[in-house]
Each structure stands twice: as structure tokens, then as C-alpha cells.
DRENKEMAR-792191 format. One line per 10 residues: number of its first residue (from 1); for each residue x, z, y of N, C-alpha, C, O. Coordinates in steps of 0.001 Angstrom, whole numbers, plus 500000, padded with zeros to 6 digits. Atoms other than C-alpha are relative to their C-alpha. Example, Ala and Ser with C-alpha at 12.3 -4.5 7.8 and 13.67 -1.06 7.14 Angstrom:
2
1> 500890,500000,498810,512300,507800,495500,500900,500000,501200,501936,500665,501181 | 499180,499940,498810,513670,507140,498940,499230,500730,501090,499739,500899,502198
END
This chain:
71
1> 498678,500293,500535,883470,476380,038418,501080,500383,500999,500934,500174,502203 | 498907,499437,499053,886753,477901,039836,500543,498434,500355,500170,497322,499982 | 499324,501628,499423,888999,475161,041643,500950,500396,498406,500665,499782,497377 | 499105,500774,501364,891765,475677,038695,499779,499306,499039,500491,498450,498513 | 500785,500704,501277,889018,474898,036016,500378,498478,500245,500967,497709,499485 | 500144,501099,499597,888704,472037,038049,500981,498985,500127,500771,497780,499988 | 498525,500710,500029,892582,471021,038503,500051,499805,498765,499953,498608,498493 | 499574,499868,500894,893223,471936,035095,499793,498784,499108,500592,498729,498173 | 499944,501283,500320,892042,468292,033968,500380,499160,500598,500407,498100,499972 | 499584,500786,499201,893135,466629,036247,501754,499898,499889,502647,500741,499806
11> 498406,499878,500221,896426,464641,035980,500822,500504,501068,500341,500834,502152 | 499349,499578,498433,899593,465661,038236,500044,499078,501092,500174,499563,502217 | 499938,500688,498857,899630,463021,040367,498921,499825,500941,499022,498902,501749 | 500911,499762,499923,896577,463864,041406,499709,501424,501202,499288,501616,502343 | 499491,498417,499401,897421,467722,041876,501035,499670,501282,500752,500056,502416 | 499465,500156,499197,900136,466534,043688,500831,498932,501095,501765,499214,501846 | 500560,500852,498951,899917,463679,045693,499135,499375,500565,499326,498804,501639 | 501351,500429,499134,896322,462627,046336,499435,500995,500655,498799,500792,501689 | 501021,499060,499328,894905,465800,047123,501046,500247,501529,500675,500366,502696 | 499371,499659,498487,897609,466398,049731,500268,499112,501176,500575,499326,502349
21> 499867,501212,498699,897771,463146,051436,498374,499990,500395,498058,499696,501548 | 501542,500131,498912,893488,463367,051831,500247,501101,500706,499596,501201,501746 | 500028,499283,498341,894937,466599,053776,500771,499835,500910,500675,500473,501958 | 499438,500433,498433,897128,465165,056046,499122,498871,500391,499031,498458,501547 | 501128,500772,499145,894484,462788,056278,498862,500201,500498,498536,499298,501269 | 500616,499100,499368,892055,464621,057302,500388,501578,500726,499524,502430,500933 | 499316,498574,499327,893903,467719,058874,501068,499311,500860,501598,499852,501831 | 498389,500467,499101,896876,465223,060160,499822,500444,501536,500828,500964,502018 | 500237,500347,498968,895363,465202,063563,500189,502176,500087,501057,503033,500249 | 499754,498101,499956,895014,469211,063566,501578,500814,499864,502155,501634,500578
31> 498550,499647,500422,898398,469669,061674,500877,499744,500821,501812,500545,500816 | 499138,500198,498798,900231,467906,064838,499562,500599,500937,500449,501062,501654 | 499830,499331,498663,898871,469391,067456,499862,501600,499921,499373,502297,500811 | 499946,498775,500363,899317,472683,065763,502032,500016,500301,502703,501025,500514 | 498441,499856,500395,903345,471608,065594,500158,499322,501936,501010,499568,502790 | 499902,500248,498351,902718,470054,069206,500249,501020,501307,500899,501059,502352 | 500047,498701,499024,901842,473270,070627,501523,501297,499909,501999,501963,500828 | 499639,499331,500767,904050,475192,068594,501691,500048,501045,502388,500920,501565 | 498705,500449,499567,907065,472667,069868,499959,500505,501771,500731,501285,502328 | 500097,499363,498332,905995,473214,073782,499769,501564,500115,499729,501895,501300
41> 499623,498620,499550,906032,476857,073770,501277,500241,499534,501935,500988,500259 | 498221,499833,500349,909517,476943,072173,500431,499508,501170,501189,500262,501780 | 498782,500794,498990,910874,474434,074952,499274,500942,501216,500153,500936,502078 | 500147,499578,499195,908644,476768,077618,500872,501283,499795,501537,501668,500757 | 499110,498562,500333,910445,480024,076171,501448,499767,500832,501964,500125,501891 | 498284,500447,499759,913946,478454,075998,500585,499826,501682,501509,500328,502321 | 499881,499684,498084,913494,477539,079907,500098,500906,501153,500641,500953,502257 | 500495,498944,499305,912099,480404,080780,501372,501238,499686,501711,502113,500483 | 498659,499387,500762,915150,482115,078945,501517,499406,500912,502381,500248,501157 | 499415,500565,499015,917433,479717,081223,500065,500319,501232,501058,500304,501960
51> 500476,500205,498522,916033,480105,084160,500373,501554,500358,501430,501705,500970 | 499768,498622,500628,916032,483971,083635,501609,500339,500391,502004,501144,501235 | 498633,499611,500149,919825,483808,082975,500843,499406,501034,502004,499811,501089 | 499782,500590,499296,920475,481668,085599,500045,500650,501511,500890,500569,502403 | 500144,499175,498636,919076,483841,088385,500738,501311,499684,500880,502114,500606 | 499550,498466,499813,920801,487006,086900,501499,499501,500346,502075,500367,501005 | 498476,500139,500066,924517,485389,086969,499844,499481,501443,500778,499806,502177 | 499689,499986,498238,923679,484134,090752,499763,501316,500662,500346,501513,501728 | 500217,498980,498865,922496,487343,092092,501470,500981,499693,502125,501624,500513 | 498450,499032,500058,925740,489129,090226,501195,499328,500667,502099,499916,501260
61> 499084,500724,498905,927730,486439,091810,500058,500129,501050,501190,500189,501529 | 500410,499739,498482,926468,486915,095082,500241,501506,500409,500838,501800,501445 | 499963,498815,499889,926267,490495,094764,501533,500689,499881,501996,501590,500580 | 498528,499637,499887,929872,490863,093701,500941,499269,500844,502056,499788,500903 | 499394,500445,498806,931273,488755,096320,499820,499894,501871,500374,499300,502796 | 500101,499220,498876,929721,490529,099097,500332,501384,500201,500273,502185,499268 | 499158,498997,499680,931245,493250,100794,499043,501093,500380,498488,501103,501479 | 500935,498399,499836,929160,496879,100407,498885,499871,500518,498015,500554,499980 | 500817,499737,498672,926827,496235,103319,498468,499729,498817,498867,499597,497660 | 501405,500120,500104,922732,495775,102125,499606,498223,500682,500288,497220,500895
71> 500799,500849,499271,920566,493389,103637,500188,499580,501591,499394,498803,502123
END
């Protein structure tokens, strides 16, 4: 039997709220640390994106308020 056969008696509340709460209940634990990971590489990017922009506006600072010479 296909799964629709199988929906296709089945009432909606059924279709659409039991079957999806047994998968956050069984997947919940997966489903967060899929949005866990997801969230800590965004906030490592964004830093890393900071940090990045941070060292280029000191070295042009530095660099434009020294006078010709090198090292």
C-alpha cells in the first residue's frame, strides 16, 4: 500500500497534527541540534566576519597615519 492509500482514510487531524507531533517527538532531539549547529556556525561566521573587518580598518588606520617609511 502507498502511504497516500494509507492517509487517504484517515481523518485531518490526524494528517495534520498527530503524525507531526510523533515527529518532533521522535526527531525533536535531532531537529535541535540540527538548528543548534546551524545557529553556531552563523554566530562563528558573523565573528569571523567582525574580526576580519576589524583588523582591515586598523591596519588602514595605522597604515595611513604613518609617514612612507616600511618597517
Amino acid at each position: 500500500m502507498a502511504v497516500r492509500e494509507v492517509l487517504a482514510g484517515m481523518p485531518w487531524w490526524v494528517k495534520w497534527i498527530a503524525i507531526p507531533l510523533i515527529a518532533l517527538f521522535v526527531f525533536g532531539g535531532l531537529i535541535g541540534a540540527v538548528l543548534a549547529f546551524v545557529a553556531e556556525l552563523l554566530f562563528k561566521v558573523l565573528l569571523f566576519v567582525a574580526l576580519v573587518g576589524g583588523l582591515v580598518y586598523l591596519v588602514r588606520r595605522f597604515k595611513s597615519s604613518s609617514s612612507g617609511g616600511g618597517w
